[in-house]
NUPAZA-126255 format. One record per residue (C-alpha): residue number from 1; residue in one letter; x, y negated, z. Coordinates in nm, 3 decimals, decimal comma. Each point is the difference from the previous one (the first is absolute). Layout:
% residues N
<site NUM; "A"; <X; Y; Z>>;
...
***
This chain:
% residues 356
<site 1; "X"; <0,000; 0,000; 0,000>>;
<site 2; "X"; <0,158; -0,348; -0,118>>;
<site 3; "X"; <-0,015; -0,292; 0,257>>;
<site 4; "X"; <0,017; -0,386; -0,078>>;
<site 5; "X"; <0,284; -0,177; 0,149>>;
<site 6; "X"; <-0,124; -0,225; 0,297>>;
<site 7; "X"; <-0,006; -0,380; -0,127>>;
<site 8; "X"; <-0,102; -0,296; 0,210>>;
<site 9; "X"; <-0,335; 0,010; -0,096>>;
<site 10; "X"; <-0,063; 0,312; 0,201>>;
<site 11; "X"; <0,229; -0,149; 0,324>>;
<site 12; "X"; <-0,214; -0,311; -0,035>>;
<site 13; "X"; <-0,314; 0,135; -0,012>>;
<site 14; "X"; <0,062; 0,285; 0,311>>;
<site 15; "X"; <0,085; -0,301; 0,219>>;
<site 16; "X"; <-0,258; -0,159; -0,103>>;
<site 17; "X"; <-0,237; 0,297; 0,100>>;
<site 18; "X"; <0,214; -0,039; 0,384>>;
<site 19; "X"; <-0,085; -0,320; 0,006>>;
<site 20; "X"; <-0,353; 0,063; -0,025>>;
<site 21; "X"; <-0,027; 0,293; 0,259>>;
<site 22; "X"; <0,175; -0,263; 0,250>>;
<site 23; "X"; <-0,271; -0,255; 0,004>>;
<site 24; "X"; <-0,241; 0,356; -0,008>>;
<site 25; "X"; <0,211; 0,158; 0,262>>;
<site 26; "X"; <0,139; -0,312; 0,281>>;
<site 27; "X"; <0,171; 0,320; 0,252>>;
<site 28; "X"; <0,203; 0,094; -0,301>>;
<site 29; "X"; <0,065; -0,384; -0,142>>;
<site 30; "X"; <0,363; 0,019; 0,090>>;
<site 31; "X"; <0,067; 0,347; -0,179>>;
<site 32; "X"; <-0,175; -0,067; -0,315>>;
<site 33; "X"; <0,179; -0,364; -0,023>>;
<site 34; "X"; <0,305; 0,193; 0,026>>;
<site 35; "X"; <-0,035; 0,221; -0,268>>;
<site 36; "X"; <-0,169; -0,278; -0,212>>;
<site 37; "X"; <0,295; -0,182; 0,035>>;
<site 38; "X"; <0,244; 0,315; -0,077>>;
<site 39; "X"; <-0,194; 0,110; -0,343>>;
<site 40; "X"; <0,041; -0,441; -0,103>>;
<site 41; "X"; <0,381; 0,042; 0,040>>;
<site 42; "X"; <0,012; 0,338; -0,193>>;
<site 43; "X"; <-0,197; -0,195; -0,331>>;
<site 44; "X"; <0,248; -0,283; 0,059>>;
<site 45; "X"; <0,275; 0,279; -0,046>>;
<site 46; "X"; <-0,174; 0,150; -0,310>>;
<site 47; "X"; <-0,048; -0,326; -0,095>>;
<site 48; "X"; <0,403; -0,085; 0,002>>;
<site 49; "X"; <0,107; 0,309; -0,129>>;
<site 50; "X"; <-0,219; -0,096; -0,321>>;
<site 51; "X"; <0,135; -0,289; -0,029>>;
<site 52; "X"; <0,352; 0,118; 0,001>>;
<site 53; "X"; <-0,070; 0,262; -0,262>>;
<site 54; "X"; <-0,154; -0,315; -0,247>>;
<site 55; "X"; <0,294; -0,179; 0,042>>;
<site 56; "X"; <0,264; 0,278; -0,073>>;
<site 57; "X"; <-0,245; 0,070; -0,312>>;
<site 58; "X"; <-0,013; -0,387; -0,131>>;
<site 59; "X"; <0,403; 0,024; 0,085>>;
<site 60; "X"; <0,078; 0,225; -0,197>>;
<site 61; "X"; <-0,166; -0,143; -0,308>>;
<site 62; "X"; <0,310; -0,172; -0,043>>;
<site 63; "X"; <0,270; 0,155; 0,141>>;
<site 64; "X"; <0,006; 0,235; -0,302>>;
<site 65; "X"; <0,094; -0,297; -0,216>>;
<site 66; "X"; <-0,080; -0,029; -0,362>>;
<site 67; "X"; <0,208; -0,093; -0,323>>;
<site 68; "X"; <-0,124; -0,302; -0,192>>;
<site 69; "X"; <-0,110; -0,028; -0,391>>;
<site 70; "X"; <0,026; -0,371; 0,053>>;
<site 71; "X"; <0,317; -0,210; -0,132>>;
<site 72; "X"; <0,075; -0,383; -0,071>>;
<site 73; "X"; <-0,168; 0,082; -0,312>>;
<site 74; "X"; <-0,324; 0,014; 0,210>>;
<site 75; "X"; <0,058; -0,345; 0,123>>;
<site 76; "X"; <-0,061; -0,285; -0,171>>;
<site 77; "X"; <0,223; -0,323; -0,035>>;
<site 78; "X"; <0,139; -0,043; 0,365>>;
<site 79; "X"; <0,360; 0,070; -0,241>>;
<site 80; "X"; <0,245; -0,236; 0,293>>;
<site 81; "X"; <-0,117; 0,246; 0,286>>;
<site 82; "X"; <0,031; 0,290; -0,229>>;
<site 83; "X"; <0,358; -0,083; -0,042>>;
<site 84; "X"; <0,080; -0,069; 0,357>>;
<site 85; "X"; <-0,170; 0,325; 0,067>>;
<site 86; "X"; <0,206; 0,153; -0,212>>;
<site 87; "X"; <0,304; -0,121; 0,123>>;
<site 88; "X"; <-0,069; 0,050; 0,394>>;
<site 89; "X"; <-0,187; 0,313; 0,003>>;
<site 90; "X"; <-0,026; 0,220; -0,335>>;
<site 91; "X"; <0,355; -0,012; -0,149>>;
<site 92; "X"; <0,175; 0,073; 0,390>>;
<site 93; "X"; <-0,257; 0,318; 0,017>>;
<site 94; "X"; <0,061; 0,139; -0,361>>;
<site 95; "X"; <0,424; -0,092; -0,044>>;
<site 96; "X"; <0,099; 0,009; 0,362>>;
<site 97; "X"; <0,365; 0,056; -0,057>>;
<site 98; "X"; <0,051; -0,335; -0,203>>;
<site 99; "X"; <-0,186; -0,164; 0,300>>;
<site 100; "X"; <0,217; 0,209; 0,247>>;
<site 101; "X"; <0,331; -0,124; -0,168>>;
<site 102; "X"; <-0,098; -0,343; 0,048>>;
<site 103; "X"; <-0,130; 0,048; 0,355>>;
<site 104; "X"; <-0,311; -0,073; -0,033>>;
<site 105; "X"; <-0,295; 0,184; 0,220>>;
<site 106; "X"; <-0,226; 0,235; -0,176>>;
<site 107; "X"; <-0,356; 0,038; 0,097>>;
<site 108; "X"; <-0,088; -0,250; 0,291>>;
<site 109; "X"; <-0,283; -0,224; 0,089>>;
<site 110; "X"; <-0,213; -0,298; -0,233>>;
<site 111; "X"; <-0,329; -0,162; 0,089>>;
<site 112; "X"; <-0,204; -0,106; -0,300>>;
<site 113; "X"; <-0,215; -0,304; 0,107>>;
<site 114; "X"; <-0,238; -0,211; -0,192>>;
<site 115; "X"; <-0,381; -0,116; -0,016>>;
<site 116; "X"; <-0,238; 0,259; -0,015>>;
<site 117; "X"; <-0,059; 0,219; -0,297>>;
<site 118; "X"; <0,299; -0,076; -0,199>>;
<site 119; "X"; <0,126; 0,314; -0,025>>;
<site 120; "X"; <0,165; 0,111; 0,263>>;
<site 121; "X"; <-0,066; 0,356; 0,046>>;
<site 122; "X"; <-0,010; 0,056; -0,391>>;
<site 123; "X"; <0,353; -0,142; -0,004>>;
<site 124; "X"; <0,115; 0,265; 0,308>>;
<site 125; "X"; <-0,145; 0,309; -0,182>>;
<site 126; "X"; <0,184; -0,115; -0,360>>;
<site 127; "X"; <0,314; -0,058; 0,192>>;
<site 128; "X"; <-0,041; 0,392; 0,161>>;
<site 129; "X"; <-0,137; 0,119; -0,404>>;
<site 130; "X"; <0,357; -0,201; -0,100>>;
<site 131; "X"; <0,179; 0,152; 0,228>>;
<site 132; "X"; <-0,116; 0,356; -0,020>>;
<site 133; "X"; <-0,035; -0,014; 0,326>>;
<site 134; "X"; <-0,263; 0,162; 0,244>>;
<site 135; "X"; <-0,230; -0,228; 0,119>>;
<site 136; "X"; <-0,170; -0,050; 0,332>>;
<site 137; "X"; <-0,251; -0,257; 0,046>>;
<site 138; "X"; <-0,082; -0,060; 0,396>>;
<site 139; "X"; <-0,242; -0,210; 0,079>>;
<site 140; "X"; <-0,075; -0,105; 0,361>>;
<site 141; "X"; <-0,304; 0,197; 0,045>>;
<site 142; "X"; <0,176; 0,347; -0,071>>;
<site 143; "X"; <0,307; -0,056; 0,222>>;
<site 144; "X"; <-0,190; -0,206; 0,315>>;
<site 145; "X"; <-0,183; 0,246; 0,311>>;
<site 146; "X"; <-0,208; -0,108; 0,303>>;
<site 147; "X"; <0,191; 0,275; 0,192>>;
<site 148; "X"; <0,355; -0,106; 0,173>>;
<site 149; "X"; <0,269; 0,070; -0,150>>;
<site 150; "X"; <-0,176; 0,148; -0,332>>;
<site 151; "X"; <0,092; -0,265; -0,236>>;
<site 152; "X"; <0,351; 0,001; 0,054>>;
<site 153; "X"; <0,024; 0,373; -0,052>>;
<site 154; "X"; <-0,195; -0,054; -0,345>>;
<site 155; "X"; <0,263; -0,240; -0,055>>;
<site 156; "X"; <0,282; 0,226; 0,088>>;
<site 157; "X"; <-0,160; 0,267; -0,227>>;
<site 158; "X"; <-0,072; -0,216; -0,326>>;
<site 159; "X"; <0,396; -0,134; 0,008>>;
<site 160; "X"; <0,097; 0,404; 0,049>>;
<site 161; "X"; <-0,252; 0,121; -0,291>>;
<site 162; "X"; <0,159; -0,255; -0,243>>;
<site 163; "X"; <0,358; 0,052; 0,131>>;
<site 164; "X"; <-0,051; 0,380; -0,161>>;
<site 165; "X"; <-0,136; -0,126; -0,329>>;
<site 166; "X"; <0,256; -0,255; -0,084>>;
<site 167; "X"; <0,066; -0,220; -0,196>>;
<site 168; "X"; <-0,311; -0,130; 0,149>>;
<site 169; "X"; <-0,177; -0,365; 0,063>>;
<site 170; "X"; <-0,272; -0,057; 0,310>>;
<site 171; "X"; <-0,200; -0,256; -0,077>>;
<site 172; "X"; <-0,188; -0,172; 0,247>>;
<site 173; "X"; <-0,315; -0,209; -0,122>>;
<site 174; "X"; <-0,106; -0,288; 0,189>>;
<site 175; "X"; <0,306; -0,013; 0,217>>;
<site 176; "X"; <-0,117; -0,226; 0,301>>;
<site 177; "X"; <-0,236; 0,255; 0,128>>;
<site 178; "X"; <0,278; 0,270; 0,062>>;
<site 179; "X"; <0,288; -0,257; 0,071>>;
<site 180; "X"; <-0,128; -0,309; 0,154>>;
<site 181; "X"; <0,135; -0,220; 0,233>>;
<site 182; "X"; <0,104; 0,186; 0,294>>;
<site 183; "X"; <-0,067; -0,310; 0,231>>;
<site 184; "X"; <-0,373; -0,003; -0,120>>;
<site 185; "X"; <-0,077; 0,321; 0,021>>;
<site 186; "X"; <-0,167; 0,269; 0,256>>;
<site 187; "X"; <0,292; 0,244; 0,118>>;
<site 188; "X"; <-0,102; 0,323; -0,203>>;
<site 189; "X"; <0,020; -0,201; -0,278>>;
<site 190; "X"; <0,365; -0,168; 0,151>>;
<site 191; "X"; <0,077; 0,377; 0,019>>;
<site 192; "X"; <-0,079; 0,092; -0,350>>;
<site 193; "X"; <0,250; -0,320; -0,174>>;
<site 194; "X"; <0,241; 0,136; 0,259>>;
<site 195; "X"; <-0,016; 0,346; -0,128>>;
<site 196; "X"; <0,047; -0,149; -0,368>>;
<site 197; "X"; <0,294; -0,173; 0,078>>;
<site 198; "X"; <0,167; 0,269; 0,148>>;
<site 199; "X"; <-0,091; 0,207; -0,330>>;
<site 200; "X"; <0,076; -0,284; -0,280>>;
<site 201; "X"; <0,361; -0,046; 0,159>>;
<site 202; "X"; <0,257; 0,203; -0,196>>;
<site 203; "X"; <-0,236; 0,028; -0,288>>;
<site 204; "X"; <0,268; -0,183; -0,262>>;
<site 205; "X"; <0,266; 0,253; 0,100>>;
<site 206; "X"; <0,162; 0,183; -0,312>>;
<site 207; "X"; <-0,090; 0,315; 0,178>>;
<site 208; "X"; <-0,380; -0,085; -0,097>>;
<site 209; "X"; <-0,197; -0,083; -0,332>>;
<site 210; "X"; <-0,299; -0,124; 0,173>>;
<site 211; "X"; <-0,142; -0,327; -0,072>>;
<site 212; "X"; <-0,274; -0,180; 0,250>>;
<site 213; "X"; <-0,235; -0,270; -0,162>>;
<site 214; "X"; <-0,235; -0,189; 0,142>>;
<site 215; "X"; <-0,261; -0,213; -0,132>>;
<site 216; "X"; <-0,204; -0,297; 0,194>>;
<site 217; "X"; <-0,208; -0,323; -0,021>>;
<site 218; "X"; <0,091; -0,099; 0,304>>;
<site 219; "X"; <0,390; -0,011; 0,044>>;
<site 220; "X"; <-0,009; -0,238; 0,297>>;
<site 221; "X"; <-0,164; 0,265; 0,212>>;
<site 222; "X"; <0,232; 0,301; -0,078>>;
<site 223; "X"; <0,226; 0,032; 0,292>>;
<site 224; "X"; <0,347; -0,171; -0,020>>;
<site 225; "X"; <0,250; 0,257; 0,139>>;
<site 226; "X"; <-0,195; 0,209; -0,366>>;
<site 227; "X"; <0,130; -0,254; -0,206>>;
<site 228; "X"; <0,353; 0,033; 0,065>>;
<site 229; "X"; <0,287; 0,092; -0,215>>;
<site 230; "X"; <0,013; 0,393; -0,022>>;
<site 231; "X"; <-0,407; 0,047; 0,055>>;
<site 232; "X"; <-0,207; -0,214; -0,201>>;
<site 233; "X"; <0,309; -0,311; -0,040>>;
<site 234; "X"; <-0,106; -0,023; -0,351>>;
<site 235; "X"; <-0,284; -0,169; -0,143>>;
<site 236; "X"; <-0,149; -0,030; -0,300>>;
<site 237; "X"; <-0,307; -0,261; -0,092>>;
<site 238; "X"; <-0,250; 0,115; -0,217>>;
<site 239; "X"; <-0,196; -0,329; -0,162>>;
<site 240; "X"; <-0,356; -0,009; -0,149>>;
<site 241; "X"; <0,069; 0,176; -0,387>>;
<site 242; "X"; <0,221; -0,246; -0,218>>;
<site 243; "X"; <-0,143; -0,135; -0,319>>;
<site 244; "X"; <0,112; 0,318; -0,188>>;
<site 245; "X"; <-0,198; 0,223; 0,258>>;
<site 246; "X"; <-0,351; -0,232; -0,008>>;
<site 247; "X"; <-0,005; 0,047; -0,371>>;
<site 248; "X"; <0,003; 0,366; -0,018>>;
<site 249; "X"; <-0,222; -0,011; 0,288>>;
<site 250; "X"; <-0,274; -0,274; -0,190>>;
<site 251; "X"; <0,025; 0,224; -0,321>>;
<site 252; "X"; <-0,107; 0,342; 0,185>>;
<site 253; "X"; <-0,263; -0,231; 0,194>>;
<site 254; "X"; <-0,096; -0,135; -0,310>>;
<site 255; "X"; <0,029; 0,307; -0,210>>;
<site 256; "X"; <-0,330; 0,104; -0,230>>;
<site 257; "X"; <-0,160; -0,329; 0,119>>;
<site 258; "X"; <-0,151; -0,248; -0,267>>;
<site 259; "X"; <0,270; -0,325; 0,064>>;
<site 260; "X"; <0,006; -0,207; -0,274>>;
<site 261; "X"; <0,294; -0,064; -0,185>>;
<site 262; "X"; <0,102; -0,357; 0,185>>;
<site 263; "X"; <0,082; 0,187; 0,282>>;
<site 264; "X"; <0,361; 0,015; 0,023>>;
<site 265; "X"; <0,103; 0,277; 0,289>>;
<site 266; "X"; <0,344; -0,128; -0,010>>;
<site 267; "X"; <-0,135; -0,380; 0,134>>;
<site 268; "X"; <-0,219; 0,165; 0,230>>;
<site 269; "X"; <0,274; 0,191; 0,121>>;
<site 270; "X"; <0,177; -0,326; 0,046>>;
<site 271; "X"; <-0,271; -0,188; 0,173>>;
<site 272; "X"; <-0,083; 0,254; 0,278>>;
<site 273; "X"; <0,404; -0,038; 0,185>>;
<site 274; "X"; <-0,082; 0,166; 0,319>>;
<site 275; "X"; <-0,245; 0,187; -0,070>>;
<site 276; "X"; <-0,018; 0,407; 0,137>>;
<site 277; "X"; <-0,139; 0,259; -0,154>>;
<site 278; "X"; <-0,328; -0,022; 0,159>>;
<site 279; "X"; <-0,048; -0,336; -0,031>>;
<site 280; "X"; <0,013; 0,022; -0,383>>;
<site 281; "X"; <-0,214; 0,279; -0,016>>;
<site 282; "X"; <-0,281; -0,272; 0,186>>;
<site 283; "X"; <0,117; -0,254; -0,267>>;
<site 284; "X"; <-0,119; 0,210; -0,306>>;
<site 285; "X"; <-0,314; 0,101; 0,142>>;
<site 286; "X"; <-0,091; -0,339; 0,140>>;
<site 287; "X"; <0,059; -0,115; -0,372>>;
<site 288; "X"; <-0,181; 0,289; -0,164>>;
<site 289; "X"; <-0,272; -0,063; 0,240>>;
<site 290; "X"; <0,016; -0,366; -0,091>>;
<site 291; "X"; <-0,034; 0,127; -0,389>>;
<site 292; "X"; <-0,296; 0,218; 0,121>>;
<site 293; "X"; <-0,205; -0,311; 0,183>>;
<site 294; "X"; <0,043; -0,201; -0,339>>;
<site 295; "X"; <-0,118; 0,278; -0,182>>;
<site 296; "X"; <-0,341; 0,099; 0,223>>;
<site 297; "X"; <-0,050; -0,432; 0,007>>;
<site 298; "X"; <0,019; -0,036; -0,401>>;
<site 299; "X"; <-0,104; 0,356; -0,130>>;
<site 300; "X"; <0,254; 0,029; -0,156>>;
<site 301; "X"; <0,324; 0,238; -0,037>>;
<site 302; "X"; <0,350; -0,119; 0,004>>;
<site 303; "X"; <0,325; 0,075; 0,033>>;
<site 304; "X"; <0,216; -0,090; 0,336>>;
<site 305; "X"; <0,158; -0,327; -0,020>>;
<site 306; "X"; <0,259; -0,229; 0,140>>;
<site 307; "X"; <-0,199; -0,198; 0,152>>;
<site 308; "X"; <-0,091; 0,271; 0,205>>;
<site 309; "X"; <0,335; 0,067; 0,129>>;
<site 310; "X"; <0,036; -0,381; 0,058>>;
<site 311; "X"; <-0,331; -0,035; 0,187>>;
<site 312; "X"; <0,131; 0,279; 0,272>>;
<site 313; "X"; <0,354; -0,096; -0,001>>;
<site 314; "X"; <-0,141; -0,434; 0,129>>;
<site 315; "X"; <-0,134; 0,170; 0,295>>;
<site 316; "X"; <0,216; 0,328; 0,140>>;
<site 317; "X"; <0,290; 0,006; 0,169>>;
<site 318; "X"; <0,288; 0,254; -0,036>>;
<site 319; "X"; <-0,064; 0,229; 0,331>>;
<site 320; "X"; <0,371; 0,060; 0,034>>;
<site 321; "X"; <0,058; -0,421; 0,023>>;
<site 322; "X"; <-0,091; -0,002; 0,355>>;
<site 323; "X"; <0,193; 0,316; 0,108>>;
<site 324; "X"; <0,320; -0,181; -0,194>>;
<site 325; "X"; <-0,098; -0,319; 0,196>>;
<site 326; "X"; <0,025; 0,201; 0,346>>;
<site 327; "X"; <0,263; 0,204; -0,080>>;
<site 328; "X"; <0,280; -0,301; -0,087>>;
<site 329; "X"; <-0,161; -0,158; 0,273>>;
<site 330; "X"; <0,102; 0,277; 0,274>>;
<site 331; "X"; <0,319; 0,084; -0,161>>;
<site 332; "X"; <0,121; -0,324; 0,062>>;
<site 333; "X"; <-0,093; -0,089; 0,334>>;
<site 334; "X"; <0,113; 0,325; 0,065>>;
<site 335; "X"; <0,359; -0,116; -0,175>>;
<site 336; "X"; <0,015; 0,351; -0,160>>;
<site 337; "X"; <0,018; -0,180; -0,361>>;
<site 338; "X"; <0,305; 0,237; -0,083>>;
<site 339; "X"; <-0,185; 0,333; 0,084>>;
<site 340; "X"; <-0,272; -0,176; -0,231>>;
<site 341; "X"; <0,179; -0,183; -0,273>>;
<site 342; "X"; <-0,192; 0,185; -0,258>>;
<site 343; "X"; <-0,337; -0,089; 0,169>>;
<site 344; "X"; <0,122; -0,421; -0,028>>;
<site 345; "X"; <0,171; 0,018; -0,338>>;
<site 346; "X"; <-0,288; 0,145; -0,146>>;
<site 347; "X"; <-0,262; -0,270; 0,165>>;
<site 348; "X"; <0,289; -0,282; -0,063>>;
<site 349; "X"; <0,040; 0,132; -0,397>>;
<site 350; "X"; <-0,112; -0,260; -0,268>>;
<site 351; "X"; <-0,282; -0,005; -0,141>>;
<site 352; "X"; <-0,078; 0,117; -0,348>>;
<site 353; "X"; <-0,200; -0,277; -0,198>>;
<site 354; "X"; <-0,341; 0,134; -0,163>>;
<site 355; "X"; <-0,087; -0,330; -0,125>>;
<site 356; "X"; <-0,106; -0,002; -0,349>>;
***
């Protein structure tokens, strides 16, 4: 005869039937509290041992690692970080005695930042497809536990899985919630950044191909001690797409949709500086919607025009202008303009003229 395994819907509901027979039974209140109270702990037990068996399932989800189909090729425009990428991370991993010779580190630390959805992640799994690398992508959720101690042994484990699969990049999305500043935060989470920095150091030894990157929109709150030369010292700054980038991304917006002729992609491409990926994806339909209105009002079919695109571009601004505007604004009252300098030359860079 097969038997279900208790759960803690079975504890829970014998003490509740204890608690009952006390207020039946007041000589025997004491007893059946008692035993109430015992079955509670034993579903909080269940309870935690579920848990814990979630956890090691979600963990290892990525522990296994994967190897990329995505290259640079996959990534449009963006060509200056692709080089610099090149240079600091893919060439040391695939010729490491020409880097060896000139002693420079292999493998090591680099935290992309930038306004959201620019990129980021996209960039980290072309550098790993580059690479031919395995690729581990760690996001907080996956690595953090309620229980003490828990997260730093997830931590301990994901740097061990992709120690035996090298060469090998972790990449940790949105950054601040696994490293943030130590002096803000609770003391598991104090625990966990310590447990990363004890992991991360030694990472750019010769003796290792393994490569950390780390992406985040919010650099100021990742943990200084991370950001150090031989964890995440270097820093890369990924911008909104350049002009080359916001073309290819208007013509696949724009792609099997009725624009007339006047609309030039290349201008457009020109006039929308600053603009992510999302936000010109709003920009074409806010125009094609504009083209739709017109059409409904008159009765009358027509193609999208430039007008349309002018009429949304008077009245929306870039959402990655005000991130820019906070982030030179906390890098230097922070006087960290050198860890930066990519962040300020890029806001500080002339200005191409689209006048006509």
């Amino acid at each position: 005869m097969n038997y279900a395994l208790p759960n803690k819907n079975i504890f829970l509901q014998q003490a509740q039937e204890y608690l009952e027979k006390s207020r039946i039974y007041p000589e025997m209140e004491i007893e059946f509290v008692e035993k109430a109270e015992s079955l509670v702990q034993q579903a909080k037990q269940v309870e935690m041992k579920d848990d814990v068996k979630k956890l090691k399932s979600k963990f290892s989800e990525f522990v296994i690692g994967k190897k990329p189909k995505r290259t640079f090729k996959d990534v449009g425009g963006l060509e200056q970080v692709k080089e610099s990428v090149r240079l600091k991370i893919i060439e040391p991993l695939k010729k490491p005695e020409i880097f060896q010779y000139f002693g420079k580190k292999m493998g090591g630390g680099m935290l992309m930042y930038g306004p959201p959805g620019c990129g980021k992640s996209l960039i980290a799994e072309a550098i790993a497809g580059e690479c031919e690398a395995t690729f581990f992508n760690v996001k907080a959720s996956d690595v953090k536990s309620k229980y003490v101690g828990e997260s730093e042994q997830n931590m301990a484990r994901l740097f061990k899985e992709a120690r035996e699969f090298q060469p090998s990049i972790l990449f940790f999305d949105e950054f601040e919630s696994l490293g943030g500043d130590r002096s803000l935060a609770q003391h598991h989470d104090r625990s966990l950044v310590a447990q990363l920095l004890s992991e991360s150091d030694g990472v750019g030894s010769k003796d290792q191909q393994l490569l950390l990157l780390a992406a985040t929109n919010e650099p100021w709150s990742v943990d200084l001690a991370l950001r150090r030369e031989g964890r995440f010292g270097t820093s890369i700054f990924i911008p909104p797409p350049d002009a080359k980038a916001r073309e290819q991304i208007l013509m696949i917006l724009l792609k099997e949709k009725p624009v007339s002729q006047e609309v030039n992609v290349k201008i457009l491409a020109l006039l929308t500086d600053g603009y992510s990926g999302a936000d010109l994806n709003e920009l074409c339909n806010t125009a094609i919607e504009e083209a739709i209105k017109d059409c409904l009002k008159k009765n009358k079919l027509r193609q999208i025009q430039l007008d349309d695109f002018k009429k949304v571009l008077k009245t929306k601004v870039p959402s990655c202008k005000v991130w820019l505007e906070k982030a030179v604004k906390w890098v230097k009252s922070s006087g960290q303009e050198d860890y930066f300098r990519e962040l300020i030359d890029y806001v500080e860079r002339p200005l191409i003229s689209t006048s006509e």
